[in-house]
C-alpha positions in Angstrom: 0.0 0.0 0.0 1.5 3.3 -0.6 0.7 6.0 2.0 1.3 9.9 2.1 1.9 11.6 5.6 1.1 14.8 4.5 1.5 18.0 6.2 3.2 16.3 9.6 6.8 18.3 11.8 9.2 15.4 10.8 11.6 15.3 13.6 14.5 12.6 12.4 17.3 12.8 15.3 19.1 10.6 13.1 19.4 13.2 10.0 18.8 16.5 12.0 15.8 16.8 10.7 12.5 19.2 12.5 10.5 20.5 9.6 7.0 20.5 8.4 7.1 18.5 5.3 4.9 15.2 3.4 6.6 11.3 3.9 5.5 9.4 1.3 5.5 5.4 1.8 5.8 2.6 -0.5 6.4 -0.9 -0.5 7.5 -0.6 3.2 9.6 1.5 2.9 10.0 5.5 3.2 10.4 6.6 -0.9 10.5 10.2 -0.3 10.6 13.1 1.7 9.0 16.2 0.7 8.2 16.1 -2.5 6.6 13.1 -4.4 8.4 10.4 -6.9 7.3 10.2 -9.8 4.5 8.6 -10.7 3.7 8.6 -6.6 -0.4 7.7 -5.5 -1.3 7.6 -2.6 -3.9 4.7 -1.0 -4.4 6.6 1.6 -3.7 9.7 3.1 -2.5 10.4 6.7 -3.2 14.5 7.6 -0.6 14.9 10.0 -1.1 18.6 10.2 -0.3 19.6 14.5 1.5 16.0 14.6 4.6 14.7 14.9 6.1 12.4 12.3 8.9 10.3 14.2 11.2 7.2 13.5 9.1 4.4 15.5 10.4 4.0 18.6 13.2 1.4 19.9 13.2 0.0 23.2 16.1 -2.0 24.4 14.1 -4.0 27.1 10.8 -5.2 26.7 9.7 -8.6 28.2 6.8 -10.3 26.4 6.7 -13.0 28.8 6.8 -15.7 26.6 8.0 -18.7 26.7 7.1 -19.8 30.4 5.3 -16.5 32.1 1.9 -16.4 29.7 0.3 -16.1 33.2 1.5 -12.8 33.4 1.2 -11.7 29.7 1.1 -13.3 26.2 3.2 -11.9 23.3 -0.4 -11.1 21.3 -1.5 -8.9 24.7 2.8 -7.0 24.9 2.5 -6.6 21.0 -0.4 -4.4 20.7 0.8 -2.5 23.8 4.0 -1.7 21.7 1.8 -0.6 18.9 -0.5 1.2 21.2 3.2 3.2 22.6 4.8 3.9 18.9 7.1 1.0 19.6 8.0 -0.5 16.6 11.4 -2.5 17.6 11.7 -4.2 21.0 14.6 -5.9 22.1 14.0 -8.8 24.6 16.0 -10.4 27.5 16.8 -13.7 27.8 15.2 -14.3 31.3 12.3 -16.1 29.7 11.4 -19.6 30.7 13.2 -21.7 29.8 15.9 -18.9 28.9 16.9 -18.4 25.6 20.1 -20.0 25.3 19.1 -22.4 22.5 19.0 -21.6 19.0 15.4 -23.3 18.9 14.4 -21.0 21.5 15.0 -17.6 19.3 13.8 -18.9 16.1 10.4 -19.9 18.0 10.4 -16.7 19.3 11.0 -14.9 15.8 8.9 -16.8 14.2 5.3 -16.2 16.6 6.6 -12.7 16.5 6.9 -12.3 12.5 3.1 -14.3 12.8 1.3 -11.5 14.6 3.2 -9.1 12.3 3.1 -6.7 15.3 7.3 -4.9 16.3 10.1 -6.7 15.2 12.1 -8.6 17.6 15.8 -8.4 18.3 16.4 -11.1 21.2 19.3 -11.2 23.5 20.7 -14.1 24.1 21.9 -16.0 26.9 25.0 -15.8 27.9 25.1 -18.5 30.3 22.8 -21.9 30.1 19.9 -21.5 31.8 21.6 -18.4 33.0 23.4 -20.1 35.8 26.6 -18.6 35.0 28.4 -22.1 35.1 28.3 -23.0 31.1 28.8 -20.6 28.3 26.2 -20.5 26.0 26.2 -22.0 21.9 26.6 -18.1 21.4 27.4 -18.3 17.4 24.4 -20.4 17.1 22.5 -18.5 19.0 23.6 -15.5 16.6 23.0 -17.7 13.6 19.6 -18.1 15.1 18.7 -14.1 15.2 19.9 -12.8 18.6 22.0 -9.2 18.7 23.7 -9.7 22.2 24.3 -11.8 25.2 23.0 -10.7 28.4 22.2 -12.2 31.7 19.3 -9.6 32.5 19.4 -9.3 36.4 21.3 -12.9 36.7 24.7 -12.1 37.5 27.3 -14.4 37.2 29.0 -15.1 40.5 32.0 -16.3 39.1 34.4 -13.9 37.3 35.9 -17.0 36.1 33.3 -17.9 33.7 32.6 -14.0 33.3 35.7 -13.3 31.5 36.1 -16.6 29.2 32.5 -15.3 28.1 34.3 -12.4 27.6 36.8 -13.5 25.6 34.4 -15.6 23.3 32.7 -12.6 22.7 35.0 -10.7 21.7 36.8 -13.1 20.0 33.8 -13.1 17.0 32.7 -9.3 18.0 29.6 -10.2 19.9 28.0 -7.7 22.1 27.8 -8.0 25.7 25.1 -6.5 27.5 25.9 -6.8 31.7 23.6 -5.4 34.4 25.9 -4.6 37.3 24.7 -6.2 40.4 27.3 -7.7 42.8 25.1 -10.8 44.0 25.7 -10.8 47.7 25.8 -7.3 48.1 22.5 -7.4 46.5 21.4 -10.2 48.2 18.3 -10.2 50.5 17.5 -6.6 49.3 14.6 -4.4 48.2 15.0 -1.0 48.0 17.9 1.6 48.3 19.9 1.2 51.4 19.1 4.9 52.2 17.2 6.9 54.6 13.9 6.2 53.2 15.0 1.9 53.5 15.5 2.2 57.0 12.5 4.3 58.1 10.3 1.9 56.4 12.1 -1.2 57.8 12.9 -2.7 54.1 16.1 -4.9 53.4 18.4 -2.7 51.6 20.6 -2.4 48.5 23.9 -0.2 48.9 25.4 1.4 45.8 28.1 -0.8 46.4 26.2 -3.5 44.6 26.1 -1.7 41.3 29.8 -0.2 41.7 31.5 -3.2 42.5 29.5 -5.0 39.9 30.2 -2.6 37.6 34.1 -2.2 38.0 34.5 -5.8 37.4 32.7 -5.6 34.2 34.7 -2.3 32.8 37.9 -4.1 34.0 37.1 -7.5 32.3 35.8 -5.7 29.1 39.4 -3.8 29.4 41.4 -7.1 29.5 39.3 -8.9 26.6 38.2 -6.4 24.4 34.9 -7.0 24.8 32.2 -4.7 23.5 30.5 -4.1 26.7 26.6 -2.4 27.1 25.9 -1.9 30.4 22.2 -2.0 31.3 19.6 -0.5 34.0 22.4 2.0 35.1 21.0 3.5 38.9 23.5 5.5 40.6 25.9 8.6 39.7 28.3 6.6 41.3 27.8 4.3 38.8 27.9 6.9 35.3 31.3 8.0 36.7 32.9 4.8 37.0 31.4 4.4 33.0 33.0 7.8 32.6 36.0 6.9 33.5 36.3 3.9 32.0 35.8 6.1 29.0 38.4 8.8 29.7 41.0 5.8 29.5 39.7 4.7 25.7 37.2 2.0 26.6 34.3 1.9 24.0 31.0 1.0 26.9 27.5 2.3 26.3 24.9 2.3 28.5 21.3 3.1 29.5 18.7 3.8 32.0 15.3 3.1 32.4 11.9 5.9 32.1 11.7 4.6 35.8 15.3 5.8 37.5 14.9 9.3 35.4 11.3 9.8 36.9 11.4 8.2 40.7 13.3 7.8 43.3 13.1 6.3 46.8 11.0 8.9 48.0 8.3 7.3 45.6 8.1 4.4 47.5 5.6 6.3 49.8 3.8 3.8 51.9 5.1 0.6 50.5 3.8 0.6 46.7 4.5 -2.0 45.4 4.6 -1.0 41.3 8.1 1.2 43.0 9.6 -2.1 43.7 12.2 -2.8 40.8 15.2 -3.9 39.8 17.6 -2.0 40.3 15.8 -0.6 42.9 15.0 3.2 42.7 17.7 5.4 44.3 18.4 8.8 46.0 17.1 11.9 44.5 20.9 12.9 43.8 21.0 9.6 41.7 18.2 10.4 39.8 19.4 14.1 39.1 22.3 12.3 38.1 20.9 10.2 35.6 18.8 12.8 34.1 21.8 15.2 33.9 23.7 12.2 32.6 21.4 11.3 29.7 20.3 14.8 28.5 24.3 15.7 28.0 24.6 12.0 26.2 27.3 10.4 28.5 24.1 7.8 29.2 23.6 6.6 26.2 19.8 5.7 25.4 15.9 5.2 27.8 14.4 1.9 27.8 11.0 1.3 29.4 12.4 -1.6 31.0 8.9 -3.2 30.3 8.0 -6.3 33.1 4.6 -7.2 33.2 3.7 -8.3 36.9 0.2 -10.1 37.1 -1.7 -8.4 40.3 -1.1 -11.3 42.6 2.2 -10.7 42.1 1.8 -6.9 43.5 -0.5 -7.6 45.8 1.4 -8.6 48.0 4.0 -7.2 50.7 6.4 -4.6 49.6 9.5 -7.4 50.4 7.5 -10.2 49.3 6.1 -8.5 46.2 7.3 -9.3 42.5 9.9 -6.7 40.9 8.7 -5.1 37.7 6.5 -2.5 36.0 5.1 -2.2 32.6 6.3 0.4 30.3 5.7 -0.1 26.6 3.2 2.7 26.3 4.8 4.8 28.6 8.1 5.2 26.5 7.1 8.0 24.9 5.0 9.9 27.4 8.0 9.7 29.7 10.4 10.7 26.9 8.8 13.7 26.5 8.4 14.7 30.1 11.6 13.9 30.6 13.0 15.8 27.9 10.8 18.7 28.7 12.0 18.7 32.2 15.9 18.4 31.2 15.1 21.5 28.7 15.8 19.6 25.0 14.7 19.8 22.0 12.5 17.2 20.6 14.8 16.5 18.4 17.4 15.7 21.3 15.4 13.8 23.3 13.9 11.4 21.2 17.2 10.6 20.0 17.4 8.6 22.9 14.5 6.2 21.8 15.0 5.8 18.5 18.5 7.0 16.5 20.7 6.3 19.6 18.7 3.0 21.0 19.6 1.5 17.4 23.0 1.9 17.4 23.1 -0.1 20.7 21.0 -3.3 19.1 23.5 -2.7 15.8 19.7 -1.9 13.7 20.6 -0.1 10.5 17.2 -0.6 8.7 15.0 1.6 11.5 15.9 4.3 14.2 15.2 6.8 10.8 13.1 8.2 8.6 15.7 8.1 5.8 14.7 7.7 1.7 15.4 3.6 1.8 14.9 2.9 5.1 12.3 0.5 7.0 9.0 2.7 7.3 8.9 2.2 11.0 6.4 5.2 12.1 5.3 6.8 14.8 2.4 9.7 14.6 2.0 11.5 17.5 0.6 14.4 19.2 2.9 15.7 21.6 0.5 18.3 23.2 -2.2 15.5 24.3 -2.1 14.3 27.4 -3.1 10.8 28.7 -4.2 9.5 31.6 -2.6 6.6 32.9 -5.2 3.7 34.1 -5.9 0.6 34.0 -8.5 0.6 31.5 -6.1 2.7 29.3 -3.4 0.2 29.5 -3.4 -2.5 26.8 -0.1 -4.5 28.3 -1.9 -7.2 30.0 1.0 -6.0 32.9 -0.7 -3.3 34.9 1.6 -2.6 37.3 3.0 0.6 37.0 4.0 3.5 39.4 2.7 6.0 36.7 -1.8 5.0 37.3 -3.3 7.8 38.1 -1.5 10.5 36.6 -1.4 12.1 33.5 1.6 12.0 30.7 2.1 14.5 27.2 1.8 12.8 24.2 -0.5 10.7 22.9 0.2 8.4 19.7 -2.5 8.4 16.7 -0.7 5.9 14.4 2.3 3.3 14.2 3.3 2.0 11.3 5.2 -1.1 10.8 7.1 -1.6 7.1 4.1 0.6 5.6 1.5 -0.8 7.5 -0.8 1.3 9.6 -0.6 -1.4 12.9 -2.5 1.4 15.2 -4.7 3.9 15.0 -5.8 6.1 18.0 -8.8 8.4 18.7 
């Protein structure tokens, strides 16, 4: 189907771009900018006119919940949530059930995924067996079989033994490594921030130390192999300088944050909410000041929604005892954009973070731009809307979010998936 976005502010972080101006679609893919090809009609037209125009949006951790957790959500019920948020490419941990460190795995996954013809899937690998850290996984095969990194979501592997020959098979074929820094019995027991806030509520707590000590392990491993290292779920600022650092010396390490840790801290937990109980845990308010500062300048790399559908027993339930998680697929963008507004960027700047800068961390060439050639990945939005947060309004079968209630700018009217109009809104 060929389709005209007429009269739509194309903001393209990727190219600069933040001008009103027509995107013409064909065959999937984005044919022209501005003025029409030859011989160009349109099956249907698209008034953009007060909208946005944007690259869809990529987020580097989305759980579906399949295989293993369809209790908690099915990948039909995440998939329209992503389509519902302008989320066109999701990248998925491995902490599935069982985890994906066969090739069989990924190309099950891929394949109900490319069914539902919904976002397109990049999974990450496991980078242990069954994410025990004992075995290293079949990771060529597992590469062979679609996944774009190795991870061990919030796993960490207690032995640095096994750590660094992963390491070194890594970077041995030029496989990414994406490492959550949590130092396991640091970590251990914990539920919140060991701060002020952790001790007045009588909660189990989590020092810094866990994600410092954690983390200068990783930088110094990555150092020794030359492994191309993403760190993931960053929570402190003592954390981003230890990355800094690492990068003052000539180390190449990414990293990112989730809408979470730029929006919440401690504080939030009020009296013991559970939808504020995540992993990492939410920190100080200096750490989240950090953060913010850290990913409006760029020395934090990209946002992720971090998206972990809980089912309600799972929060209702005692702060300690209470499942870790929220969902965020929808909330990418509203977050984005309050973030962004809050730091003082540009639209253009801050959905960089979601899109252009998010792809060069999963290595996606095709999307992430709204180039002449490129994938025509979409996402029509209003950014002056406002939407309320609630249950109802949620189409992630996950409800568990510390967001209900309130209410968020932007609202998306359409996604489009290679040309396809996947969601429209009111």
């Amino acid at each position: 189907m060929n389709i005209l976005i007429s009269n739509g502010r194309v903001v393209d972080p990727a190219n600069r771009t933040d001008a009103v101006q027509n995107v013409y679609v064909a065959g999937g893919k984005i044919v022209a900018l501005g003025s029409a090809p030859d011989g160009f009609q349109a099956d249907r037209n698209i008034d953009a006119s007060g909208l946005v125009v944007a690259p869809g949006f990529i987020d580097l951790a989305a759980r579906l919940r399949e295989p293993g957790f369809e209790y908690r959500a099915t990948l039909e019920s995440e998939m329209e949530a992503a389509m519902a948020g302008g989320v066109t490419s999701l990248a998925i941990p491995p902490d599935t059930d069982p985890a994906l460190d066969e090739p069989g795995l990924v190309e099950m996954l891929t394949y109900r995924a490319k069914k539902l013809n919904r976002a397109h899937i990049y999974p990450v690998g496991a980078l242990t067996i069954g994410l025990k850290g004992e075995r290293l996984s079949e990771m060529a095969e597992l590469v062979e079989a679609g996944c774009v990194a190795f991870s061990q979501a919030n796993v960490p592997i207690v032995d640095n033994g096994v750590l660094m020959r992963a390491l070194q098979y890594a970077a041995t074929f030029g496989f990414r490594v994406w490492l959550q820094p949590i130092a396991p019995f640091l970590a251990r027991g914990g539920n919140a921030h060991d701060g002020e806030v952790a001790t007045r509520m009588g909660l189990a707590g989590i020092p810094v130390a866990a994600e410092t000590v954690a983390l200068y392990t990783y930088l110094e491993l990555a150092k020794i192999t030359g492994a191309r290292l993403h760190i993931t779920r960053l929570s402190s600022a003592a954390g981003l300088a230890l990355i800094e650092q690492a990068r003052a010396e000539g180390m190449d390490v990414t990293c990112d944050v989730s809408i979470n840790h730029v929006h919440l801290c401690d504080m939030d937990i009020g009296y013991f909410n559970p939808n504020c109980h995540l992993i990492p845990p939410l920190r100080s308010q200096r750490d989240r000041e950090a953060l913010c500062r850290g990913l409006a300048e760029g020395r934090i790399n990209a946002l992720c929604s971090d998206h972990t559908p809980v089912d309600d027993d799972g929060k209702q339930a005692p702060f300690s005892e209470s499942e870790p998680g929220a969902t965020g697929l929808e909330l990418l963008l509203p977050l984005t954009l309050k973030w962004a507004g809050r730091a003082g960027l540009s639209l253009l700047d801050g959905l960089a973070r979601i899109t252009s800068d998010a792809a060069r961390i999963v290595g996606i060439t095709k999307a992430g731009h709204l180039s002449v050639g490129a994938r025509a990945d979409v996402c029509v939005f209003d950014p002056d809307a406002h939407v309320a947060v609630t249950r109802d309004s949620l189409r992630s079968q996950g409800k568990n979010t510390p967001f209900l209630g309130m209410e968020l700018p932007g609202q998306v009217r359409y996604t489009l998936v290679e040309g396809q109009v996947m969601y429209e809104g009111r």
